[in-house]
PAMIMAR-299825 format. One line per 10 residues: their letters; for each residue x, y, z of C-alpha. Coordinates in steps of 0.1 Angstrom, whole numbers, plus 5000, padded with zeros to 4 digits. Example, Ala and Ser with C-alpha at 12.3 -4.5 7.8 and 13.67 -1.06 7.14 Angstrom:
BEGIN
as	5123:4955:5078 | 5137:4989:5071
This chain:
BEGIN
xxxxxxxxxx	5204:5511:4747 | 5194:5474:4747 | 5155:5467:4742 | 5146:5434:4761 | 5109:5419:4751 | 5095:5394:4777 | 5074:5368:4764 | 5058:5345:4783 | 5041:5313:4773 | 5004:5307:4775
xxxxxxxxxx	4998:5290:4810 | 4970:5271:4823 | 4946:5287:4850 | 4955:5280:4884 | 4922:5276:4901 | 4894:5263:4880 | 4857:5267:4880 | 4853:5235:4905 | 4873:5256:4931 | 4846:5287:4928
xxxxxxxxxx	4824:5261:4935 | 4838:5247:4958 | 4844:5278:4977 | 4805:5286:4976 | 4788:5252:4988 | 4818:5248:5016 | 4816:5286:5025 | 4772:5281:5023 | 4782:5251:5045 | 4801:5267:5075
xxxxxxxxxx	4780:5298:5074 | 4744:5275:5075 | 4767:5259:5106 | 4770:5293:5124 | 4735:5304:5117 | 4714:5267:5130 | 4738:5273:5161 | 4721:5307:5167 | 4686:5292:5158 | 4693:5266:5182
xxxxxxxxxx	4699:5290:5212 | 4669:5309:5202 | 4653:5284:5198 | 4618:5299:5211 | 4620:5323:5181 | 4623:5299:5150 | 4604:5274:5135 | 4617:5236:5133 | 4615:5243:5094 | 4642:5269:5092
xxxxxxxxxx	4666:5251:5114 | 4657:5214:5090 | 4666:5241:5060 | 4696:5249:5076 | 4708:5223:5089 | 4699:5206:5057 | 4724:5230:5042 | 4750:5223:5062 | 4754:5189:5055 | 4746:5188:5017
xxxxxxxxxx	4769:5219:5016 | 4796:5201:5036 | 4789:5167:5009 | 4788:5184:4977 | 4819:5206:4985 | 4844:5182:4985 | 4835:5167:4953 | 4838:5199:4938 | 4869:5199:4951 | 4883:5171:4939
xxxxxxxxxx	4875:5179:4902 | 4896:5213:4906 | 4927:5188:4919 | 4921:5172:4884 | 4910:5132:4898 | 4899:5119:4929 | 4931:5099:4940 | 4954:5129:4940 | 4934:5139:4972 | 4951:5112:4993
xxxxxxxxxx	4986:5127:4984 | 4980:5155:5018 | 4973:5123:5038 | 5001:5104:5028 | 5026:5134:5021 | 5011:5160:5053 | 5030:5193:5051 | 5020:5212:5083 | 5036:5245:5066 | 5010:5244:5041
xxxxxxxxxx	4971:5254:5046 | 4956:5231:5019 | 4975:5201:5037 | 4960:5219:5069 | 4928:5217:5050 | 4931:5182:5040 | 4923:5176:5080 | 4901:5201:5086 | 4877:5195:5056 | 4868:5156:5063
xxxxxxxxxx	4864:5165:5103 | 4838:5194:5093 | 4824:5172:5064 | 4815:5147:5091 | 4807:5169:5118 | 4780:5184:5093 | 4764:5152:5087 | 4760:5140:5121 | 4746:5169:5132 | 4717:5168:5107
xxxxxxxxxx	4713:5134:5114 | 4709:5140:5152 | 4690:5170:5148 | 4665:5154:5118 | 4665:5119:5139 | 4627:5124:5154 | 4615:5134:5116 | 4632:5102:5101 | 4615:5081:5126 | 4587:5089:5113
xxxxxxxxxx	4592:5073:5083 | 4592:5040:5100 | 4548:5045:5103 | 4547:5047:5063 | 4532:5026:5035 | 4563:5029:5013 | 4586:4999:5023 | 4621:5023:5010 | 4608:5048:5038 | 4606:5021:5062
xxxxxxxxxx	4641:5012:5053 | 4648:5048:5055 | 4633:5053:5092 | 4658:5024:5104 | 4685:5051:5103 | 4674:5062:5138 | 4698:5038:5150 | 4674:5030:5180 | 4648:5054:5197 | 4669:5068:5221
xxxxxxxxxx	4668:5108:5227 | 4697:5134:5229 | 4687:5164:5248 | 4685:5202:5238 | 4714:5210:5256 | 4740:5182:5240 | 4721:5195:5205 | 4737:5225:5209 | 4769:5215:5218 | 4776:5196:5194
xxxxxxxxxx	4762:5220:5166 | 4786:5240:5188 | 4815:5219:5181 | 4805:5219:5144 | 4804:5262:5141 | 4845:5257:5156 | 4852:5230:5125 | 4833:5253:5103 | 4858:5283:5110 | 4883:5260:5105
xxxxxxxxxx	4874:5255:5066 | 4866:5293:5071 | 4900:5301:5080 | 4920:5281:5062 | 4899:5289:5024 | 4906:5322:5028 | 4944:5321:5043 | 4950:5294:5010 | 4943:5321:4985 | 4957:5354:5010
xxxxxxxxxx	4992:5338:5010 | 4994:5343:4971 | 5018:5371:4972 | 5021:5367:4933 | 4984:5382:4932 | 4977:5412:4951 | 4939:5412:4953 | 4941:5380:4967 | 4974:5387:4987 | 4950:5412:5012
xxxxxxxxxx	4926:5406:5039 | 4897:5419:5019 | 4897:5387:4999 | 4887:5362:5027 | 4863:5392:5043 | 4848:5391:5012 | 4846:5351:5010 | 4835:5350:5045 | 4809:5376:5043 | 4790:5366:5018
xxxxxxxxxx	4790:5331:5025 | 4759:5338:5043 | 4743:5347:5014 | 4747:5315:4999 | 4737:5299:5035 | 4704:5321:5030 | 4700:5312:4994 | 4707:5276:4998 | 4680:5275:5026 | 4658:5294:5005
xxxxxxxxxx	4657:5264:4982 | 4651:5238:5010 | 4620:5259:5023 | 4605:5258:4984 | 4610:5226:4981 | 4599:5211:5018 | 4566:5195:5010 | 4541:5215:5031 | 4518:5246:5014 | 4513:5259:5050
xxxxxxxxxx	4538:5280:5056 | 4522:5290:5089 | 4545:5272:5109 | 4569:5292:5101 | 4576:5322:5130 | 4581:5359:5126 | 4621:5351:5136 | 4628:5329:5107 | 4617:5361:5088 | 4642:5384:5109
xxxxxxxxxx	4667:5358:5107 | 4667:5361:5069 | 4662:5399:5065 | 4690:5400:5092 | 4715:5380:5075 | 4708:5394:5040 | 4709:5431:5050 | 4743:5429:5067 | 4759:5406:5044 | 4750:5419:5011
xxxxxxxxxx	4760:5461:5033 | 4795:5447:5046 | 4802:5434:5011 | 4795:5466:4993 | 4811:5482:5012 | 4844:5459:5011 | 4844:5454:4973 | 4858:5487:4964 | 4885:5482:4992 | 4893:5450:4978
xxxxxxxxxx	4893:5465:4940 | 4916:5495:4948 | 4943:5476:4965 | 4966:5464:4935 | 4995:5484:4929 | 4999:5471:4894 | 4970:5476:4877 | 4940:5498:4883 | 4907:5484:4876 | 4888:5512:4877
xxxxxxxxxx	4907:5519:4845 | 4894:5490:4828 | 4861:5489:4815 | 4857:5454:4817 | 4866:5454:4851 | 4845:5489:4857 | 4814:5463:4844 | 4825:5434:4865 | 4828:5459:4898 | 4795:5473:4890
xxxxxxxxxx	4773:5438:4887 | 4791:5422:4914 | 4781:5454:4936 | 4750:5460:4918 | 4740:5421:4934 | 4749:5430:4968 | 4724:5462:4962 | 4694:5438:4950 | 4700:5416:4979 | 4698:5443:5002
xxxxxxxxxx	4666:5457:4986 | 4647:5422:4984 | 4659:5417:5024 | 4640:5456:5027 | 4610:5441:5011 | 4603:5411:5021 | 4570:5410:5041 | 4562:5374:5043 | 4578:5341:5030 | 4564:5321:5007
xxxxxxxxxx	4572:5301:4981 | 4580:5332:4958 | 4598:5353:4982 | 4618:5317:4986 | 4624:5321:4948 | 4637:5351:4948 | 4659:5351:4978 | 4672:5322:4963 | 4676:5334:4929 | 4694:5368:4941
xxxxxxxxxx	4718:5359:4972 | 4735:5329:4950 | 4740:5346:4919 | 4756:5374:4940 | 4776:5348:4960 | 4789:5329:4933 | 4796:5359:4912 | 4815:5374:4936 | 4838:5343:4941 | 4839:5341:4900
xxxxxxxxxx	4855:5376:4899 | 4878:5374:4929 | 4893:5342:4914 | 4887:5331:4879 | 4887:5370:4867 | 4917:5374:4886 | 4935:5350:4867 | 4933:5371:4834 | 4955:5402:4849 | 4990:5398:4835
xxxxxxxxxx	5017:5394:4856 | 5050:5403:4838 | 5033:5421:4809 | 5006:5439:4792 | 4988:5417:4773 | 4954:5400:4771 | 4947:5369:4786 | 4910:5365:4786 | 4893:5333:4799 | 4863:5312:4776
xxxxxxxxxx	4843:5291:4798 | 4844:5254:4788 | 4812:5237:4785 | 4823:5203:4791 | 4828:5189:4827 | 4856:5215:4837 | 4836:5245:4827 | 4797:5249:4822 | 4788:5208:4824 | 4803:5210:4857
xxxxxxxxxx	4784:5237:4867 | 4752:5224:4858 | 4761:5191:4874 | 4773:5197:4906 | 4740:5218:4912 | 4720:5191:4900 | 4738:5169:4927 | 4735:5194:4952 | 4692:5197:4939 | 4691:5155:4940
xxxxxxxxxx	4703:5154:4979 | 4678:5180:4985 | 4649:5167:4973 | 4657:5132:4989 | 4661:5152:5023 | 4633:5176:5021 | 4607:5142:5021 | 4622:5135:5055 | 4612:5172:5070 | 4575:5171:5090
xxxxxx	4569:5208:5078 | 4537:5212:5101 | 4554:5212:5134 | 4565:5244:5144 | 4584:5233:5175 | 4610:5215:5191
């Protein structure tokens, strides 16, 4: 009897901590898309604030995104390599189209829809918010019902980036918790918790203490959102964690605690969506605070924890997070980014108008 020992070198990770984020400001992006769409047809039941917030959302998502993106592809010119090189066959080619269409889409649609509020600006003391109300382009008007079509068209880019982010990581055949169509669910699902929590920060920060503006369906809009999501991903996470053949993570007890906070997040989301009574700027906090960390836990498991199962053997392969750029820095930075574009935009929202 011959005893054969497979060794296999150290390798590095395939997706880094830029793609996790990535995957949560592009996913908060689309699902902000889909959710001003619906605010926008009922329209009579939310407050110009919570559609700026999501709207807002949208197109800083849809900004941010990308650049996360292009740190995980290592530097920014390897990005024109799916222009130059297109590969139909191949969803992140696919996603080298879909991505800049949706980026744009997102912008013009905050711009059209926050055009009255930057006009404004043009009335003010401050020469740079002069300069800033200029971006009107004019004072001509686009109607309610071309508003809606083209936050329309937006929602149908924004399931492109939808579908193809989740079919990129399904077709991984290699992995079998990605390899299933729990993984995208999952990616899809809560995406709208990050669209919530995103939004969340937009309303703390909009400079206006009256939060009487705001209507009783921005409130059921959020409960809404937060009490489905954070249900159909419970109940999906345990679906998704059962279904490798290889290797039983319920048998793990590193993976037993990972299971249990990533679910344990989805339950505190549900419980703060059960309690909320009225928003203000604490209940903004904490929605905040509780549907992103569940969000962008849940994307740090299903693809960075993934990464340490073993393929061909059983040995260890724990991951340290770096705290330069690649790792922690990165983090911290990209966030920072994502805070500085929102604190420039929420200046431009007139917070005491509860109409449109």
């Amino acid at each position: 009897m011959n005893i054969t020992e497979v060794l296999v070198q150290p390798q590095a990770t395939a997706w880094l901590p830029w793609a996790v984020q990535y995957f949560l400001y592009i996913g908060s992006a689309y699902a902000a898309a889909i959710l001003f769409l619906l605010s926008l047809v009922f329209q009579q039941f939310t407050s110009h604030k919570m559609r700026s917030a999501l709207v807002l959302t949208l197109a800083i998502g849809a900004i941010v995104g990308p650049l996360a993106l292009t740190g995980d592809l290592h530097q920014p010119g390897r990005a024109w390599h799916f222009f130059f090189h297109l590969t139909p066959w191949s969803w992140m080619s696919l996603g080298s189209l879909f991505l800049p269409l949706f980026s744009g889409l997102a912008v013009l649609t905050a711009w059209l829809y926050l055009r009255d509020d930057i006009a404004q600006l043009k009335n003010s003391t401050n020469p740079i918010a002069k300069l800033v109300g200029l971006l009107t382009l004019g004072d001509w008007k686009i109607s309610a019902v071309q508003m809606k079509i083209i936050a329309a068209i937006t929602v149908l880019s924004g399931l492109s980036i939808a579908l193809y982010t989740g079919a990129e990581i399904a077709i991984v055949e290699s992995r079998p918790l990605w390899n299933q169509a729990a993984s995208p669910l999952l990616w899809f699902i809560t995406a709208f918790l990050g669209a919530i929590g995103f939004s969340a920060i937009l309303l703390w920060l909009f400079p206006s203490e009256n939060n009487d503006v705001m209507k009783s369906g921005d409130l059921s809009l959020i409960k809404r959102v937060m009490t489905l999501s954070s249900l159909l991903a419970f109940i999906l996470m345990p679906l998704w964690a059962s279904n490798n053949p290889y290797f039983s993570l319920y048998e793990n007890s590193d993976w037993i605690t990972r299971l249990s906070i990533v679910s344990m997040g989805f339950v505190l989301c549900f419980i703060v969506a059960q309690n909320i009574k009225k928003l203000h700027r604490l209940s903004f906090a904490v929605i905040a605070l509780t549907t992103l960390c569940a969000s962008f836990y849940l994307r740090w498991v299903t693809m960075m924890d993934v990464q340490t199962i073993p393929k061909f053997d059983v040995g260890a392969y724990p991951y340290e997070l770096p705290m330069g750029g690649s790792g922690l820095l990165g983090i911290i930075g990209m966030f920072g980014l994502w805070m500085a574009l929102a604190l420039a935009a929420s200046e431009l929202i007139n917070t005491t108008k509860s109409t449109k």
